[in-house]
DOTOR-823233 format. One record per residue: residue number from 1; chain; x, y, z of N, C-alpha, C, O in turn. Coordinates in steps of 0.05 Angstrom, whole numbers, plus 5000, padded with zeros to 4 digits. Example, Ala and Ser with C-alpha at 12.3 -4.5 7.8 and 13.67 -1.06 7.14 Angstrom:
BEGIN
1,A,5264,4886,5156,5246,4910,5156,5264,4934,5156,5285,4934,5169 .
2,A,5257,4955,5142,5273,4979,5143,5258,5001,5157,5268,5023,5161 .
END
This chain:
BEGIN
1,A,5830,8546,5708,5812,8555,5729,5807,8585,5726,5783,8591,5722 .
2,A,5827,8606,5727,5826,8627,5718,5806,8636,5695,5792,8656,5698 .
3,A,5807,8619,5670,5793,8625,5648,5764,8620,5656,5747,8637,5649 .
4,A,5757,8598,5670,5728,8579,5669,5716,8598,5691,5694,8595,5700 .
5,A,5736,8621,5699,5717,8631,5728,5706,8658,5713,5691,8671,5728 .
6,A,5708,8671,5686,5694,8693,5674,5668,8679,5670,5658,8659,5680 .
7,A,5662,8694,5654,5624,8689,5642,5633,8677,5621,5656,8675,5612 .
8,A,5603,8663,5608,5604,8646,5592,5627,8637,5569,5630,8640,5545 .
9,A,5643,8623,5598,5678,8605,5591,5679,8583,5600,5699,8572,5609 .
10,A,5645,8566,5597,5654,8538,5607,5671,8521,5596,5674,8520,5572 .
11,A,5682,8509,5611,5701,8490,5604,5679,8466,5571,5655,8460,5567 .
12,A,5699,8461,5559,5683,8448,5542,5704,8422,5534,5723,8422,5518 .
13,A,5694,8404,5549,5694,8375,5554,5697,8362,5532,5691,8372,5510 .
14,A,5707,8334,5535,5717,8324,5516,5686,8310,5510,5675,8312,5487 .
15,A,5675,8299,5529,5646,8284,5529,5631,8309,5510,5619,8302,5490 .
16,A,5633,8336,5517,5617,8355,5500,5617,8360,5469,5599,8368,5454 .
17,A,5655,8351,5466,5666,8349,5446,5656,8323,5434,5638,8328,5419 .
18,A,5660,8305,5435,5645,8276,5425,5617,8285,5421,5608,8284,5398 .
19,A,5600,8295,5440,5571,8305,5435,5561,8315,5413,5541,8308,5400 .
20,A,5580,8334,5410,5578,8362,5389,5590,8341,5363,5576,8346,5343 .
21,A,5602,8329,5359,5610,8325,5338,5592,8299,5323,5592,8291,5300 .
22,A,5581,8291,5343,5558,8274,5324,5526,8277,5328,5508,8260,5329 .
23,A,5521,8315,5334,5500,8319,5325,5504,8335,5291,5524,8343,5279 .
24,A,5481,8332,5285,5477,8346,5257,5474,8381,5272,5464,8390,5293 .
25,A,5492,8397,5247,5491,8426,5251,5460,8434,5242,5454,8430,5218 .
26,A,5444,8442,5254,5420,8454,5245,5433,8483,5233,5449,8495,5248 .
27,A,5426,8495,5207,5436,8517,5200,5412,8532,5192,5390,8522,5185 .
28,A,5421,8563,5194,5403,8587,5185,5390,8577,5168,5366,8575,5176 .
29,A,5393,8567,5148,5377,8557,5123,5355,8543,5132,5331,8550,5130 .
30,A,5365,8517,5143,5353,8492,5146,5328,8511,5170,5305,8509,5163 .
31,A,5332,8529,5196,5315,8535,5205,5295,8556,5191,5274,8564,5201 .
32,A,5303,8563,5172,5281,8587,5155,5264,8567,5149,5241,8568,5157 .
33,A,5275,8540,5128,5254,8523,5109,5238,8508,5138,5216,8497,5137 .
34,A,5248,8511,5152,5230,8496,5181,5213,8509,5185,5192,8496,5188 .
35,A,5210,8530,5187,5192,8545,5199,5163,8547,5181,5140,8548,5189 .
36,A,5174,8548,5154,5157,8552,5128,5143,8521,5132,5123,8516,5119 .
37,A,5154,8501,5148,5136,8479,5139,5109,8480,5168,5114,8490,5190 .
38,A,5086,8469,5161,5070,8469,5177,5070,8439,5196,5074,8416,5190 .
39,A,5062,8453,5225,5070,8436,5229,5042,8404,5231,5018,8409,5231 .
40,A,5052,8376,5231,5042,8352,5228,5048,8353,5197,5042,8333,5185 .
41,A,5058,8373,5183,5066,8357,5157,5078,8335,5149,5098,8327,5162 .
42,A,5069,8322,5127,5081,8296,5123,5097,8294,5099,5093,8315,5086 .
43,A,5116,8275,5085,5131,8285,5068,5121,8252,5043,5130,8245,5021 .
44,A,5106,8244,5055,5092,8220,5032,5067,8212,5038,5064,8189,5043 .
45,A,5046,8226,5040,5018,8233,5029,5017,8223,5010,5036,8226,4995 .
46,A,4996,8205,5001,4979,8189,4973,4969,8204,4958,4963,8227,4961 .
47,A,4967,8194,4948,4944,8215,4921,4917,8210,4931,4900,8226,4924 .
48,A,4909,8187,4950,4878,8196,4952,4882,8209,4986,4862,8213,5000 .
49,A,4908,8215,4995,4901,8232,5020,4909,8256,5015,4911,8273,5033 .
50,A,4914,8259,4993,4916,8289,4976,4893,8304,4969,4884,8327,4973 .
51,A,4884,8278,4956,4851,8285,4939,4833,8288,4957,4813,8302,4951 .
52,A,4834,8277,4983,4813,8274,5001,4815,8309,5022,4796,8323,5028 .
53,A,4840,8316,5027,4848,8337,5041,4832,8358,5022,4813,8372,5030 .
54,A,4842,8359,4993,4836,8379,4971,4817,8386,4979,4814,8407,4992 .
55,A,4794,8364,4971,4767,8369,4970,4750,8374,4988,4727,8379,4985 .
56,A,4769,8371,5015,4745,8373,5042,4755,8409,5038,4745,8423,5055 .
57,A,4773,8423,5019,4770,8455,5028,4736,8469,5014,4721,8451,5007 .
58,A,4731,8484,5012,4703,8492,5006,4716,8496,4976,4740,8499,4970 .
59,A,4695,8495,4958,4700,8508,4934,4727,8497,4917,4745,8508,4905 .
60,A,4718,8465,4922,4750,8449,4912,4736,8428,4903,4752,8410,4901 .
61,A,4712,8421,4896,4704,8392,4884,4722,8387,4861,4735,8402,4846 .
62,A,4720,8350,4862,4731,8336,4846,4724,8342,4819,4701,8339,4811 .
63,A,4748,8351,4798,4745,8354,4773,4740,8323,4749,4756,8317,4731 .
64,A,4717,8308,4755,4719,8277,4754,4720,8280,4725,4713,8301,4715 .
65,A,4731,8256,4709,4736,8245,4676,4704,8254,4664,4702,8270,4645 .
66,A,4684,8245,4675,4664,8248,4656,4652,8281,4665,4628,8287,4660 .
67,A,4670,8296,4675,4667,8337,4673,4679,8336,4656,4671,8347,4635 .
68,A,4702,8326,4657,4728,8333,4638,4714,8328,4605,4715,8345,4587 .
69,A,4706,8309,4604,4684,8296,4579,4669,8307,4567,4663,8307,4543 .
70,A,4655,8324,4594,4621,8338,4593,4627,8367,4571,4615,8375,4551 .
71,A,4655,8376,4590,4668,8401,4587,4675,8401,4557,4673,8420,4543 .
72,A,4683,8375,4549,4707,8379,4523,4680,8383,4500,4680,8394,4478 .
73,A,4664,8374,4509,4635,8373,4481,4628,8395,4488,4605,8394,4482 .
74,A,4633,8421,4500,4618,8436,4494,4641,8461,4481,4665,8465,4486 .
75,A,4620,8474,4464,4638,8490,4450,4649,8522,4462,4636,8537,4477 .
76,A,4675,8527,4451,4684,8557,4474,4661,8570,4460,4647,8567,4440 .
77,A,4664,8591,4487,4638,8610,4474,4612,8607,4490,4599,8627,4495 .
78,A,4603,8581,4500,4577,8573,4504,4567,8587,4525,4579,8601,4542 .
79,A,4540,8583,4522,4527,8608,4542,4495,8588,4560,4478,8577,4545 .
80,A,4493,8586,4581,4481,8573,4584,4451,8583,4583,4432,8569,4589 .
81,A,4448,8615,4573,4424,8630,4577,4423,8649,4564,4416,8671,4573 .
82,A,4431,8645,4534,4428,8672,4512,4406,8674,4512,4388,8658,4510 .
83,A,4407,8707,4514,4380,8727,4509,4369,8721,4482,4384,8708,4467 .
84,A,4346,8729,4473,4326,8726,4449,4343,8740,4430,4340,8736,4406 .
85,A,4361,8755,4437,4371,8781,4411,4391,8770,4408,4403,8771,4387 .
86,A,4403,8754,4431,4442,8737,4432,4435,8714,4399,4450,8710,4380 .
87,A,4410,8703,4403,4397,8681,4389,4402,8688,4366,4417,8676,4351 .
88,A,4390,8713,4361,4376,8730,4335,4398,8737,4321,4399,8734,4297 .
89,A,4418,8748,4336,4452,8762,4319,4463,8732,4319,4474,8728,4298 .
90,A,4464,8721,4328,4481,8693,4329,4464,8681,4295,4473,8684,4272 .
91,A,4445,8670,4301,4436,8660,4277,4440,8678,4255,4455,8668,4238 .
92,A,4432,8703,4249,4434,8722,4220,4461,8719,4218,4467,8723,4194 .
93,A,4484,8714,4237,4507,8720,4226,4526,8704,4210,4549,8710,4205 .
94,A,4504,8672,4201,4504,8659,4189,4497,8668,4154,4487,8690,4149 .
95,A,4505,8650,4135,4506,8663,4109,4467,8637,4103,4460,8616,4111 .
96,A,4452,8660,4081,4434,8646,4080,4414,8647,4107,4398,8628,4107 .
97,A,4412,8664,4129,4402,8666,4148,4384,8691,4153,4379,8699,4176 .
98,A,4375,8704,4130,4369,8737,4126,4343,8729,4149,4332,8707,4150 .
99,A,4339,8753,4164,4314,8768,4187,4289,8760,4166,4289,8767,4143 .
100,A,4266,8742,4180,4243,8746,4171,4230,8765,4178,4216,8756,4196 .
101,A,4223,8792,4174,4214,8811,4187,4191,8808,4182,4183,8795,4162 .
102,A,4169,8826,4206,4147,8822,4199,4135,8836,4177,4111,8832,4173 .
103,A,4147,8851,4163,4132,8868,4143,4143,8844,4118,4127,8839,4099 .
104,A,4158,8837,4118,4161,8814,4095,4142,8788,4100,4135,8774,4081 .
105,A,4132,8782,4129,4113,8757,4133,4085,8774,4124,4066,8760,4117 .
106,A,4082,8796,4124,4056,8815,4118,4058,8800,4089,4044,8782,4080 .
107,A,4081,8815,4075,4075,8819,4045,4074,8782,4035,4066,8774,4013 .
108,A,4082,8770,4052,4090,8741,4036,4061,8728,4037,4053,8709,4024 .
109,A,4045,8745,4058,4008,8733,4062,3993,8738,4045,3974,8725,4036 .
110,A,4004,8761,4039,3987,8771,4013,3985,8767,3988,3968,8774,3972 .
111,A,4010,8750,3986,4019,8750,3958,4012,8707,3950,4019,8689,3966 .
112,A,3998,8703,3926,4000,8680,3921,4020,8664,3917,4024,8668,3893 .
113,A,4036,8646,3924,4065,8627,3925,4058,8612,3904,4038,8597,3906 .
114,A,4077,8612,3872,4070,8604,3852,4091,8581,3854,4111,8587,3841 .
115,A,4092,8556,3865,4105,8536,3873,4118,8520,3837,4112,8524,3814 .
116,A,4132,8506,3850,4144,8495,3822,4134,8469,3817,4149,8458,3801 .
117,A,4114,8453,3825,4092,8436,3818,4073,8448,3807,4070,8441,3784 .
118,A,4054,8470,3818,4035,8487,3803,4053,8485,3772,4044,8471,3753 .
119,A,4081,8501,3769,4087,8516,3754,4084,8484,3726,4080,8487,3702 .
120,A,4087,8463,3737,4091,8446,3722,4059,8427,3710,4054,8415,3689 .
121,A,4047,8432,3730,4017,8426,3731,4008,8447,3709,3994,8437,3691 .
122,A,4016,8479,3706,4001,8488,3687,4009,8485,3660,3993,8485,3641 .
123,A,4042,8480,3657,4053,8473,3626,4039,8447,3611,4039,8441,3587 .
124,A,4026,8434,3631,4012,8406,3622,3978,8416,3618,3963,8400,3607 .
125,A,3973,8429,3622,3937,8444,3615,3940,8453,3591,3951,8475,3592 .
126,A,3934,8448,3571,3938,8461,3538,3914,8492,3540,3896,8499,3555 .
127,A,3929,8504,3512,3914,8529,3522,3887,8527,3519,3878,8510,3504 .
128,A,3870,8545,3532,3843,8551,3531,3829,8521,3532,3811,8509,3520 .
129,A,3846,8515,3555,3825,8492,3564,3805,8503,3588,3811,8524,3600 .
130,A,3786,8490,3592,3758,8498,3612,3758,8481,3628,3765,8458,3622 .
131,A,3751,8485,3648,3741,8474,3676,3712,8471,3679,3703,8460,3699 .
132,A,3697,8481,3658,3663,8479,3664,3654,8465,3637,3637,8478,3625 .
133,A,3662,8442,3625,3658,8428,3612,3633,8407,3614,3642,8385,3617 .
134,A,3608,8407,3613,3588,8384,3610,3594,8361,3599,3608,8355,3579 .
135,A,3580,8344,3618,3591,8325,3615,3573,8305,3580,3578,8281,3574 .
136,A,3558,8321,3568,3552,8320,3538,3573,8326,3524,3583,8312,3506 .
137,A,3582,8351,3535,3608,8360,3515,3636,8347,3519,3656,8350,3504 .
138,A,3636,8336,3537,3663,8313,3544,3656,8286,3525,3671,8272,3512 .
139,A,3628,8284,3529,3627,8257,3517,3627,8257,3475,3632,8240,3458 .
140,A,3619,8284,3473,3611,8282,3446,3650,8281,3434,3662,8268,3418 .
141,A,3658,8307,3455,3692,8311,3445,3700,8283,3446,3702,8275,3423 .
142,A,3707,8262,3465,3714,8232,3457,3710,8224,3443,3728,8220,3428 .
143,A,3686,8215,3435,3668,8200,3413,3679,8210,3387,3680,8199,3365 .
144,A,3688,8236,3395,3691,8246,3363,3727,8230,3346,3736,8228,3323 .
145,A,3734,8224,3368,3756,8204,3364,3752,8180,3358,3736,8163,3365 .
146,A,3772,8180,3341,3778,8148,3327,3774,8130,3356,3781,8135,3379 .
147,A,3761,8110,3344,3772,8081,3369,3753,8093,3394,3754,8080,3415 .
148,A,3739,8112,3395,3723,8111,3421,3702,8110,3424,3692,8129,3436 .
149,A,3681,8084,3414,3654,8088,3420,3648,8083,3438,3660,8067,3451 .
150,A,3615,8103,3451,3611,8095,3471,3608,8068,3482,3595,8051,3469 .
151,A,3616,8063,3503,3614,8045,3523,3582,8047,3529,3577,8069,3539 .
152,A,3564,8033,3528,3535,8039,3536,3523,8017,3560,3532,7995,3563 .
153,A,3510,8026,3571,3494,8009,3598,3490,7991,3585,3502,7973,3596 .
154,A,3477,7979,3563,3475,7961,3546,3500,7936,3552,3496,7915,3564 .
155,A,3528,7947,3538,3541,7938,3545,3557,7924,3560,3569,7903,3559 .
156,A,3552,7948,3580,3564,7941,3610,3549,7918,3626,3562,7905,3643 .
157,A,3529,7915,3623,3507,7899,3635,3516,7870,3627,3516,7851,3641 .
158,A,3523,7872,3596,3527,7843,3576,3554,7836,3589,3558,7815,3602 .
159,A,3572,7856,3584,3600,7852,3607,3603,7831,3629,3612,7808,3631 .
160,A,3592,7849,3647,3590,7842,3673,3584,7811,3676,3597,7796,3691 .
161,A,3560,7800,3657,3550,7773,3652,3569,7753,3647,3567,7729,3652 .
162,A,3591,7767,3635,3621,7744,3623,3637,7736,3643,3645,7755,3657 .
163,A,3643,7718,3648,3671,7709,3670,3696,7714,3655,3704,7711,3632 .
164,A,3710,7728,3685,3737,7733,3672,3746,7709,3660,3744,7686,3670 .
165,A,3761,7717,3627,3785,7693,3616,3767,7679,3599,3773,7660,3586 .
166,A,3741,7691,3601,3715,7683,3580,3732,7679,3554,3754,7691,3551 .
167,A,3719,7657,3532,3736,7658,3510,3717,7653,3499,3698,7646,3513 .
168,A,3711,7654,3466,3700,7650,3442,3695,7626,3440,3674,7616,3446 .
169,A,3723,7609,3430,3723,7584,3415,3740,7572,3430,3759,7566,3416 .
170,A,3745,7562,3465,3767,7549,3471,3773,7528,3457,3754,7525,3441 .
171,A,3792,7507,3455,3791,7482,3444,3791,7460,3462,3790,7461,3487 .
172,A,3792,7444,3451,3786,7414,3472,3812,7426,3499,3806,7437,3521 .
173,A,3835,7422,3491,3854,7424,3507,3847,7440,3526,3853,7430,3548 .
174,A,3839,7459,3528,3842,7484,3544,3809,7486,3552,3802,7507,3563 .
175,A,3791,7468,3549,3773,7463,3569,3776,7444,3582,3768,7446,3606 .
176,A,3790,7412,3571,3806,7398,3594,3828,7411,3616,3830,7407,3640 .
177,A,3839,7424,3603,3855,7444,3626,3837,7455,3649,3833,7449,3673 .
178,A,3828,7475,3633,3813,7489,3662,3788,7468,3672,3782,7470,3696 .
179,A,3777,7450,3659,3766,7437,3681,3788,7413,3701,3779,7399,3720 .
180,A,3808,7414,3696,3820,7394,3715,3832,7404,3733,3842,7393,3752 .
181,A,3832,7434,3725,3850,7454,3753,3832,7457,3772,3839,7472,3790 .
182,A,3809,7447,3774,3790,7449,3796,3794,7430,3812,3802,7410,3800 .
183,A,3793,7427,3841,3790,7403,3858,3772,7377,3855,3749,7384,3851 .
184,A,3773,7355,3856,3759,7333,3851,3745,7329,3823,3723,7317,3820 .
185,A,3767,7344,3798,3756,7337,3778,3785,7325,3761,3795,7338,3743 .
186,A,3794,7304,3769,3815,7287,3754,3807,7274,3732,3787,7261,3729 .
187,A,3830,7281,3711,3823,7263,3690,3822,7240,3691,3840,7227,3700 .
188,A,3791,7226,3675,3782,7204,3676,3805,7189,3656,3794,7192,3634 .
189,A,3827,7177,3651,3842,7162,3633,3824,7144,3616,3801,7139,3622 .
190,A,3837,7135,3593,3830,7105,3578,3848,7088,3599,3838,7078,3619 .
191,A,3863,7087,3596,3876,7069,3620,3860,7060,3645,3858,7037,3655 .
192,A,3845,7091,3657,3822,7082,3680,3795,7073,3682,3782,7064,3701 .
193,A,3788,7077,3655,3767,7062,3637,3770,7034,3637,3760,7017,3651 .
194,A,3791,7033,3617,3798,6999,3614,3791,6980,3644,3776,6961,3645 .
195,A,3811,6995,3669,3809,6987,3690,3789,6975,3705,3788,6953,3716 .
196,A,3768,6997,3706,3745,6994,3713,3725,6978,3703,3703,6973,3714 .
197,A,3736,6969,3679,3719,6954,3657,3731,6928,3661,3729,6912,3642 .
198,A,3741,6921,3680,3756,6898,3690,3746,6884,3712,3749,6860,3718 .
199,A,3726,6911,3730,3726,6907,3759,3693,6894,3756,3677,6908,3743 .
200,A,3685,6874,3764,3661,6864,3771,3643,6884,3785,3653,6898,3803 .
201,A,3616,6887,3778,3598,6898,3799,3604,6894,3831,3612,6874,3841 .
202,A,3599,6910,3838,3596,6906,3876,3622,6899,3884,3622,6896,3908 .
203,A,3648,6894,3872,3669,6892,3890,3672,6907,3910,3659,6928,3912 .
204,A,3692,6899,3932,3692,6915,3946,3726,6917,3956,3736,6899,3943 .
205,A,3742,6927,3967,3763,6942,3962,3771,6932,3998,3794,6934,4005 .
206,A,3745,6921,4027,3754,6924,4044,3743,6902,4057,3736,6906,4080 .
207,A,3739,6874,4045,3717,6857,4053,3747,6836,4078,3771,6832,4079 .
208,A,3723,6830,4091,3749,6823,4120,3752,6796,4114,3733,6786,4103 .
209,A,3777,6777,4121,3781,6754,4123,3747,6737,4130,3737,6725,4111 .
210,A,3736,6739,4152,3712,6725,4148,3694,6724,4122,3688,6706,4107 .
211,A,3688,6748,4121,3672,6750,4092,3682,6738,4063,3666,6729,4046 .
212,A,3717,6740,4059,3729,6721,4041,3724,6695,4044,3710,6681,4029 .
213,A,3737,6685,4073,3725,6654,4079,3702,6644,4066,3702,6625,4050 .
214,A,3682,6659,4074,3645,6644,4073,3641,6645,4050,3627,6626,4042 .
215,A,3652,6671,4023,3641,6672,4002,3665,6646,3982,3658,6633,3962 .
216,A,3688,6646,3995,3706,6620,3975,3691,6596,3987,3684,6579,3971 .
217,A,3684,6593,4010,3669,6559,4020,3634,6562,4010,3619,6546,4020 .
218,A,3620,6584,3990,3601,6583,3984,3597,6568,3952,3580,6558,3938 .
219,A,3624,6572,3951,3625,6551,3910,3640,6519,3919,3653,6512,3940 .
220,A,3635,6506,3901,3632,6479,3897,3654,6467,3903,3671,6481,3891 .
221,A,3667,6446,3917,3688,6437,3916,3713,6460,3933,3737,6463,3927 .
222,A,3699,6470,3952,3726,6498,3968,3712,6492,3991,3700,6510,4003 .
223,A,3713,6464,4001,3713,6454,4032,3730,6469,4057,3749,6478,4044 .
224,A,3732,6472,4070,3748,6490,4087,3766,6474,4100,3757,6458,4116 .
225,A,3797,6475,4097,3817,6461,4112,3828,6465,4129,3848,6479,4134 .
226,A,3807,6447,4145,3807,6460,4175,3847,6452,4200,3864,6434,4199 .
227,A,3846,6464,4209,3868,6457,4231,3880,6426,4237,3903,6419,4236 .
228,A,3854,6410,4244,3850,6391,4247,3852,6370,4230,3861,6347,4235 .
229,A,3844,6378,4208,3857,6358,4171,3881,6373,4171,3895,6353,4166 .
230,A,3899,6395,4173,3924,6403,4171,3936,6376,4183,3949,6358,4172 .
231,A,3928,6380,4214,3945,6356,4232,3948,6341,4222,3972,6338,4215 .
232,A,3931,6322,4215,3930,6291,4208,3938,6289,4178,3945,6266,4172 .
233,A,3939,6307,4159,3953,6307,4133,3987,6304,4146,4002,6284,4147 .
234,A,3990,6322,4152,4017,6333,4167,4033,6302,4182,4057,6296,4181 .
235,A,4015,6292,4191,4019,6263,4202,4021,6242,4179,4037,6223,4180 .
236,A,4006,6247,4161,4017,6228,4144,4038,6221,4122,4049,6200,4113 .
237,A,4042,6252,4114,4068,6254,4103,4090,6274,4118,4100,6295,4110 .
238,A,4095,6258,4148,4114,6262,4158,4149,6244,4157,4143,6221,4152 .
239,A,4167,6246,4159,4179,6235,4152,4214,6245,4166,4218,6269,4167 .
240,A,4235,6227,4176,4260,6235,4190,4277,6216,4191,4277,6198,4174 .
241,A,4293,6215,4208,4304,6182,4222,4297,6174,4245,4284,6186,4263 .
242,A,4310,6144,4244,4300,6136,4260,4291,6155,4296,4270,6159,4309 .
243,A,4319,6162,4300,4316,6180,4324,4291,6202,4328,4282,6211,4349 .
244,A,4281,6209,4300,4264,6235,4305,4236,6228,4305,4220,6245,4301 .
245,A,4224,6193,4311,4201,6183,4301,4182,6192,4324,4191,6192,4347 .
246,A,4158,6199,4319,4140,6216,4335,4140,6210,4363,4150,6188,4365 .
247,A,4134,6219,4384,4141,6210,4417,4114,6203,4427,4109,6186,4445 .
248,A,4094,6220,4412,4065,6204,4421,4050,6202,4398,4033,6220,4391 .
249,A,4057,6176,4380,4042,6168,4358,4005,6161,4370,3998,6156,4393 .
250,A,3993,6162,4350,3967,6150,4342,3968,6122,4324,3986,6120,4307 .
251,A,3952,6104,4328,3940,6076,4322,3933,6083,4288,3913,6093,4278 .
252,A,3955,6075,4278,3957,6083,4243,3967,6097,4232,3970,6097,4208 .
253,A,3978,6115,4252,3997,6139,4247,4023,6132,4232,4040,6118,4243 .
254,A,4028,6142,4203,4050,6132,4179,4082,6146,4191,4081,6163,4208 .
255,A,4105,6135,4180,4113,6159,4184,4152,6148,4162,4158,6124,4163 .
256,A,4164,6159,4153,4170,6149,4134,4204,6148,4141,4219,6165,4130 .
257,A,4215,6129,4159,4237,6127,4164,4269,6125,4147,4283,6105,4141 .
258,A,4272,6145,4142,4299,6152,4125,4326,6138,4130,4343,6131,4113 .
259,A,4324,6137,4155,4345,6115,4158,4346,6087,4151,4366,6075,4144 .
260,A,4313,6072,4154,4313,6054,4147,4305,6048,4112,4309,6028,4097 .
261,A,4293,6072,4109,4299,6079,4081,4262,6066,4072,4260,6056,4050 .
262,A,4240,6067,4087,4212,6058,4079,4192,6068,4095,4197,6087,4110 .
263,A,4171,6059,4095,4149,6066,4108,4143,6054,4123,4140,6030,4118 .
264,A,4137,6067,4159,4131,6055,4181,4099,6056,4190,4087,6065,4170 .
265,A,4087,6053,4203,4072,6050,4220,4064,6046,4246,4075,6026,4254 .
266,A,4049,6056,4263,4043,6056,4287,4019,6040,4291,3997,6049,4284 .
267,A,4021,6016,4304,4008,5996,4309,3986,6000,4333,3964,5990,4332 .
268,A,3996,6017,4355,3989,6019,4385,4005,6012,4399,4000,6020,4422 .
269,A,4026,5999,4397,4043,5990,4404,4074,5999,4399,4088,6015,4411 .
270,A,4077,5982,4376,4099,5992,4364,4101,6001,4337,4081,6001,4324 .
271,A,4122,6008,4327,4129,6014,4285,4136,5993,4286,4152,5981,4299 .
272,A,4109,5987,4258,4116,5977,4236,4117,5976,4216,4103,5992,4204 .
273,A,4133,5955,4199,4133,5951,4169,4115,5939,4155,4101,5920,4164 .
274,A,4115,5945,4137,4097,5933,4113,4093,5913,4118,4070,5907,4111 .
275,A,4107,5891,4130,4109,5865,4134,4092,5856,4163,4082,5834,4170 .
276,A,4091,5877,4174,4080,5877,4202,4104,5873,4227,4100,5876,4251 .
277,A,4125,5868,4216,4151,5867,4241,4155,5901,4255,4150,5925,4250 .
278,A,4165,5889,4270,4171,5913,4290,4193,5922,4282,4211,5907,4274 .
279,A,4198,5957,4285,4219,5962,4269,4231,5978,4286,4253,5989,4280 .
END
């Protein structure tokens, strides 16, 4: 009692004691790094609520793969707006790159460019050749050569008259040739001779069943066998067993029973035999 009645000497309780001993000690340290953190900080933020925070600050756009790309193709150094003279020292400082100056484009106007085609064009002009040559004196200088007579209008005229592949003396062969390489000129054969020498005047190649008919029944003895003589032939040298004997005979009608082994007859009535019995 004595003690607990000074200044700050409260009694400190066992409940205070239990209290105290299962809070965590906040220490000097731990409150410095507290203070340093801001506060609503979070301690597992994403990468896109990272990326998204980043970039909403000014002057923080996304560094995207195809900058990164854009960036890597271009070379250190690069300038997005070299001056005319940055151009000018940049290029000369290349080997093989000497200043065209204008007093060298002066002198290069002036001067004729003896090119290395010319130079080869003139090694092929023999000396003291001319450019104002008549065309008498061209013709007489040829002529004056072996192997070159003139060619004369004469000529050319007679030329012109010849068909290409014109020949002297073709031989048989080689005018049967070229005439058969033409369309609708086949060789006539002995073989197609013979043939033809076979074929009667006026045949014809497309004459219709009627027209065969009338002209075979126009010679002697080529009666026409008609349907109707088929039948009744057909009836007379018909012939089977007994079972197969006609179902609606005719009055004379033959018919030649195999089973009974002879010749029957149809009376009107009934088959008979030779004998006249009924069979």
């Amino acid at each position: 009692t004595a003690y607990e009645s000074n200044s700050d000497t409260n009694a400190y309780t066992d409940a205070e004691k239990t209290k105290l001993d299962s809070t965590e000690i906040y220490t000097s340290t731990e409150k410095t790094k507290l203070a340093g953190i801001e506060d609503g900080a979070t301690a597992d933020m994403t990468g896109a609520e990272i990326k998204a925070a980043y970039e909403a600050e000014a002057d923080t756009n996304a560094y995207t793969d195809a900058e990164k790309t854009k960036l890597a193709g271009i070379e250190d150094g690069a300038e997005v707006n070299p001056t005319a003279a940055e151009i000018k020292t940049a290029y000369e400082s290349n080997s093989d790159t000497n200043a065209y100056t204008d007093a060298e484009k002066t002198k290069l106007a002036s001067t004729e460019i003896y090119t290395s085609t010319e130079k080869t064009k003139l090694a092929g002009i023999e000396d003291g050749a001319t450019a104002d040559m008549t065309g008498a004196e061209i013709k007489a200088a040829y002529e004056a050569e072996a192997d070159t007579n003139a060619y004369t209008d004469a000529e050319k005229t007679k030329l012109a008259g010849i068909e290409d592949g014109a020949e002297v003396n073709p031989t048989a062969t080689e005018i049967k040739t070229a005439y058969e390489s033409n369309s609708d000129t086949n060789a006539y054969t002995d073989a197609e001779k013979t043939k033809l020498a076979g074929i009667e005047d006026n045949a014809t190649a497309d004459m219709t069943a009627t027209e065969i008919k009338t002209a075979y029944e126009s010679n002697s003895d080529t009666n026409a066998y008609t349907d109707a003589e088929k039948t009744v032939v057909a009836k007379v040298f018909q012939s089977g067993d007994t079972a197969s004997r006609p179902a609606s005979p005719v009055v004379g009608e033959s018919y030649f029973d195999t089973d009974l082994g002879k010749p029957i007859w149809f009376d009107g009535t009934n088959w008979v035999d030779a004998t006249g019995t009924t069979v």
